[in-house]
C-alpha positions as CSV (number, residue, x, y, z in Angstrom):
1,X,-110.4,-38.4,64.5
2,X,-109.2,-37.6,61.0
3,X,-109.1,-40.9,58.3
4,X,-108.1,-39.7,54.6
5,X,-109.4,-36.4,54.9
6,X,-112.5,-37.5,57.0
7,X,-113.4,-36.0,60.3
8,X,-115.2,-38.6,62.2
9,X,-115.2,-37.3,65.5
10,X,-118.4,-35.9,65.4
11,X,-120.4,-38.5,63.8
12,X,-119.0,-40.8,66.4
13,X,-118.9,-38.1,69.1
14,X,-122.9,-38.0,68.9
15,X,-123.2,-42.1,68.5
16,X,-121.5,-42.0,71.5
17,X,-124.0,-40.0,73.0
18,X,-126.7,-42.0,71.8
19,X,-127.7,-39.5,69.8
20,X,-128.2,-39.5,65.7
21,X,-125.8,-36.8,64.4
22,X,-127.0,-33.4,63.0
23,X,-127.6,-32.3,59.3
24,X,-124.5,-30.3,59.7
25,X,-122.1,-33.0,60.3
26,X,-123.6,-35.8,58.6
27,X,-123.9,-34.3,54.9
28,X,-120.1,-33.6,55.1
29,X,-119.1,-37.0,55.8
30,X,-121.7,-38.8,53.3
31,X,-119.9,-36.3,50.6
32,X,-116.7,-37.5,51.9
33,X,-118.0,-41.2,51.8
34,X,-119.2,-41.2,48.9
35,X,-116.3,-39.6,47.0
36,X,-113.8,-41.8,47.7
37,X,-116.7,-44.8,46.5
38,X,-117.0,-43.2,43.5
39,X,-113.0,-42.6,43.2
40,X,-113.0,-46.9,43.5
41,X,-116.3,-47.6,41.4
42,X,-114.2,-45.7,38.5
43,X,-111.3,-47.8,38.6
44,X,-113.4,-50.3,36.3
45,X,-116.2,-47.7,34.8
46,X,-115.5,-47.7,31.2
47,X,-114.4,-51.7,31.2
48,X,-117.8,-52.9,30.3
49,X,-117.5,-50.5,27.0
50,X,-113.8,-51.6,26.5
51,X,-114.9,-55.4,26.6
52,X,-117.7,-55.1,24.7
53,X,-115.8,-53.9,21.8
54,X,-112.8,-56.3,22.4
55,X,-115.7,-59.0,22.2
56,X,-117.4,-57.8,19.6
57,X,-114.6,-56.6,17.3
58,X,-116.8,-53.8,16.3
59,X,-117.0,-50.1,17.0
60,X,-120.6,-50.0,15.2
61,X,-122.5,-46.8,16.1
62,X,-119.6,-45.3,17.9
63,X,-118.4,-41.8,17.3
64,X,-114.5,-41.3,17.2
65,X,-115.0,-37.9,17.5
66,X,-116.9,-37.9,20.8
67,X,-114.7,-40.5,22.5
68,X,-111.4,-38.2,21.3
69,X,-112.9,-35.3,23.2
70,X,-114.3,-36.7,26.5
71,X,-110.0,-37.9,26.7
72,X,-109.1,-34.0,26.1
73,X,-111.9,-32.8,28.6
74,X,-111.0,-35.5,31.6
75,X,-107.7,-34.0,30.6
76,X,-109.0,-30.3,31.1
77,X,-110.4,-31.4,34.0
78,X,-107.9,-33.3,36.5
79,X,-105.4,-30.5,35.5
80,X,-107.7,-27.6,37.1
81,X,-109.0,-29.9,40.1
82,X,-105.1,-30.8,40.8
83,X,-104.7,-27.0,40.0
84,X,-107.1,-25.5,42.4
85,X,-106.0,-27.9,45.2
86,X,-109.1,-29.7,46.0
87,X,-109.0,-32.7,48.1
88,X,-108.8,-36.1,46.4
89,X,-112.0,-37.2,46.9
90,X,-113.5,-34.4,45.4
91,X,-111.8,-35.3,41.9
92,X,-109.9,-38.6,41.9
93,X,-112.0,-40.8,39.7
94,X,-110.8,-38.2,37.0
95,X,-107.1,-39.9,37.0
96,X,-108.6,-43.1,36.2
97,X,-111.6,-42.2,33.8
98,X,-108.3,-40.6,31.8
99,X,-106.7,-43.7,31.7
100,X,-109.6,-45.7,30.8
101,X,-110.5,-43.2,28.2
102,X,-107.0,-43.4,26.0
103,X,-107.2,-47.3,26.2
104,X,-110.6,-47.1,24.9
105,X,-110.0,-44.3,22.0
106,X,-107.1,-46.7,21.1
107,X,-109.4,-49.6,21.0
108,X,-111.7,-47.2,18.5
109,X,-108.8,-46.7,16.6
110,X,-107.7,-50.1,16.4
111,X,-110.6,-52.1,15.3
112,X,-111.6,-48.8,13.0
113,X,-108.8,-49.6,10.5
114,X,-107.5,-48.4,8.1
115,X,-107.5,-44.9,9.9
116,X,-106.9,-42.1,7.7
117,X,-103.2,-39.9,8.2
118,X,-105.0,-36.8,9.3
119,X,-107.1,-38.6,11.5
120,X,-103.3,-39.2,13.8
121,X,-102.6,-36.1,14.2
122,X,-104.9,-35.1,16.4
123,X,-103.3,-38.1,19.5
124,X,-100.0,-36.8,18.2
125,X,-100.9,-32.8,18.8
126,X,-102.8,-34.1,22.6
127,X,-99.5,-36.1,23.2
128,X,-97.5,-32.7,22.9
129,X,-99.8,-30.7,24.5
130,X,-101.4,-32.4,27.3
131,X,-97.9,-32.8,30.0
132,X,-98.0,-29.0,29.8
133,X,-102.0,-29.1,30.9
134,X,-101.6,-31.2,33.6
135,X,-98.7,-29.8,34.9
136,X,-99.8,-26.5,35.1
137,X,-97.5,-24.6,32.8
138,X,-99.9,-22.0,31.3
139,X,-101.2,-18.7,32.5
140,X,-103.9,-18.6,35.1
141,X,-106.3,-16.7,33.1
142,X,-105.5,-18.8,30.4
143,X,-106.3,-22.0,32.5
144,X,-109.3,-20.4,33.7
145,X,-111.1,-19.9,30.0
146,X,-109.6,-23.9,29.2
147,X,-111.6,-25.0,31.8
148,X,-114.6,-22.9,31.1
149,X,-114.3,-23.9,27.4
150,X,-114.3,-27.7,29.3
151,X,-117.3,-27.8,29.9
152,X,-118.4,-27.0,26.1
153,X,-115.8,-30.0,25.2
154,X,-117.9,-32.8,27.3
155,X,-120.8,-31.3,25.9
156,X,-119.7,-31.6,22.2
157,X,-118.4,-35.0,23.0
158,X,-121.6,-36.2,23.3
159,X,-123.9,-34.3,21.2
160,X,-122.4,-36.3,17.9
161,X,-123.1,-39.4,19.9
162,X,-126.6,-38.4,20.9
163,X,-127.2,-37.4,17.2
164,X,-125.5,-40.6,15.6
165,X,-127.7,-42.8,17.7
166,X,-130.8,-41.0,16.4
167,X,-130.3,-41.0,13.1
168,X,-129.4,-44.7,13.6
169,X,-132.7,-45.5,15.6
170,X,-129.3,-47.6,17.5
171,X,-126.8,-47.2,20.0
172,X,-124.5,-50.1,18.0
173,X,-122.2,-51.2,20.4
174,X,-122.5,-48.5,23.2
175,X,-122.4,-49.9,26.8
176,X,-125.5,-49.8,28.7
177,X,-123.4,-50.6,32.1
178,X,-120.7,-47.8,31.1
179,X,-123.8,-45.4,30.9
180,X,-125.3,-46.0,33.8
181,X,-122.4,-45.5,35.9
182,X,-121.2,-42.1,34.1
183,X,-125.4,-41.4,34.7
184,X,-125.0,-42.1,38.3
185,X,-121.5,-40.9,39.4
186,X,-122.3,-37.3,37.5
187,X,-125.3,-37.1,40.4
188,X,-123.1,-38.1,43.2
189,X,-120.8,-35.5,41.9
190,X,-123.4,-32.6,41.9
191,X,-123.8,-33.2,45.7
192,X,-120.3,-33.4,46.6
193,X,-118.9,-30.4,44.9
194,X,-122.0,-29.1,46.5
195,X,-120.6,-30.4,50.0
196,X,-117.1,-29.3,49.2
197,X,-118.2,-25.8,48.1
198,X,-116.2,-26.6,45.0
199,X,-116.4,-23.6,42.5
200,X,-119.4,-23.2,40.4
201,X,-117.8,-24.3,36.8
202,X,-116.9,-27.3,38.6
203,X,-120.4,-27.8,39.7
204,X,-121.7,-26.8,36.6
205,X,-119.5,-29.4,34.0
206,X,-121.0,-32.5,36.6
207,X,-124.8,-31.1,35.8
208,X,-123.7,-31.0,32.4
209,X,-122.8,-34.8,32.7
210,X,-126.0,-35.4,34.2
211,X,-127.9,-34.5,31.0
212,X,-126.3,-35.9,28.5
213,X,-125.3,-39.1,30.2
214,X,-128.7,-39.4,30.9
215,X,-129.8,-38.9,27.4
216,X,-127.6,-41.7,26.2
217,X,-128.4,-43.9,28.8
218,X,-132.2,-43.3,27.8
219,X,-131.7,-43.9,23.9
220,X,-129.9,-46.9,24.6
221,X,-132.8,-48.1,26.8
222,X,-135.1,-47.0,24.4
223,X,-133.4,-48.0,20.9
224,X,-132.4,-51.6,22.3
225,X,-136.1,-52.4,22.5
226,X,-137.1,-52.4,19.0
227,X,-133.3,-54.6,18.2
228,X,-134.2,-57.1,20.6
229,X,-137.3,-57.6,19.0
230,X,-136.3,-58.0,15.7
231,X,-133.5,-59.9,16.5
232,X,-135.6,-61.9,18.3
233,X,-138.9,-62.0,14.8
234,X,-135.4,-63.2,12.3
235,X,-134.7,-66.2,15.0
């Protein structure tokens, strides 16, 4: 009994038995499970952050830098995962975090105006390069080390943000939501590639995501404290 790439039979084999099904067959299908929840919680992950700006007008405390990279590594990433073959639910929230991503860099760009010439170029040199990436045009070797060097991107793309926000003592208008889910779906991640004996640079880019998700998510809880409370002394 096979539903999207989910064997049921013998989870529902041992129900059937009355009995509660072994380690063996129930870690498989909770990886499975929670994959494809985690492919539908991403349709809307990066919508609280999107919003917020919209509402607020304001990209205050944002890095353009670190959102521009996070597009190229989601980028780097869907390409090898469609590459390598693995099954959707191992790496289809990556399709929609992509999308998410571009409308929100060009919400950055938008309410960042004036936005210096150079500053184009870079979208312009991703929109030339990026159908070639995620069609699989390049030399496996080559694709291997642009997936390694991945992993270095996501990291970079959120060091400046990490740093920005401590020289700040603020997180400006980072979402708290957005964080939280990244936080969250980064663990989830670790245990399926786990379950799906995904390879280890896979593995290793969602521990990465762990960290410094988790570091944002902490400033923000810790940095909104002392706004609230002056916000809150000037009323």
């Amino acid at each position: 009994m096979d539903y999207l790439g989910i064997d049921m039979s013998c989870a529902i084999g041992s129900l059937r038995n009355g009995e509660f099904p072994e380690k063996d067959c129930l870690l498989p299908l909770i990886s499975k499970l929670l994959g494809y929840c985690l492919v539908a919680a991403s349709i809307t992950v990066k919508l609280p952050q999107i919003m917020k700006i919209v509402q607020h007008k304001s990209v205050r405390g944002l890095s353009i830098m670190a959102f521009e990279l996070e597009v190229v590594g989601y980028t780097i990433s869907l390409a090898y995962c469609l590459h390598k073959g693995l099954p959707f639910s191992a790496f289809g929230e990556m399709a929609f975090l992509l999308i998410q991503a571009l409308i929100l860099v060009a919400c950055i760009y938008y309410y960042s105006q004036p936005v210096p010439v150079t500053t184009w170029l870079r979208p312009l040199l991703y929109c030339a390069v990026a159908p070639t990436v995620l069609a699989g045009q390049i030399n496996p070797t080559l694709f291997e080390a642009l997936y390694a060097s991945q992993h270095a991107i996501f990291l970079f793309a959120r060091l400046p943000q990490i740093w920005k926000n401590f020289n700040n003592k603020s997180t400006g208008e980072l979402s708290f939501l957005t964080f939280f889910m990244n936080f969250a779906g980064s663990i989830v991640r670790v245990f399926t590639s786990l379950q799906e004996k995904a390879p280890l640079s896979i593995l290793t880019g969602f521990a990465l995501g762990v960290i410094t998700n988790g570091s944002i998510l902490t400033q923000i809880l810790l940095y909104s404290k002392p706004a609230a409370a002056k916000e809150k002394k000037a009323n």
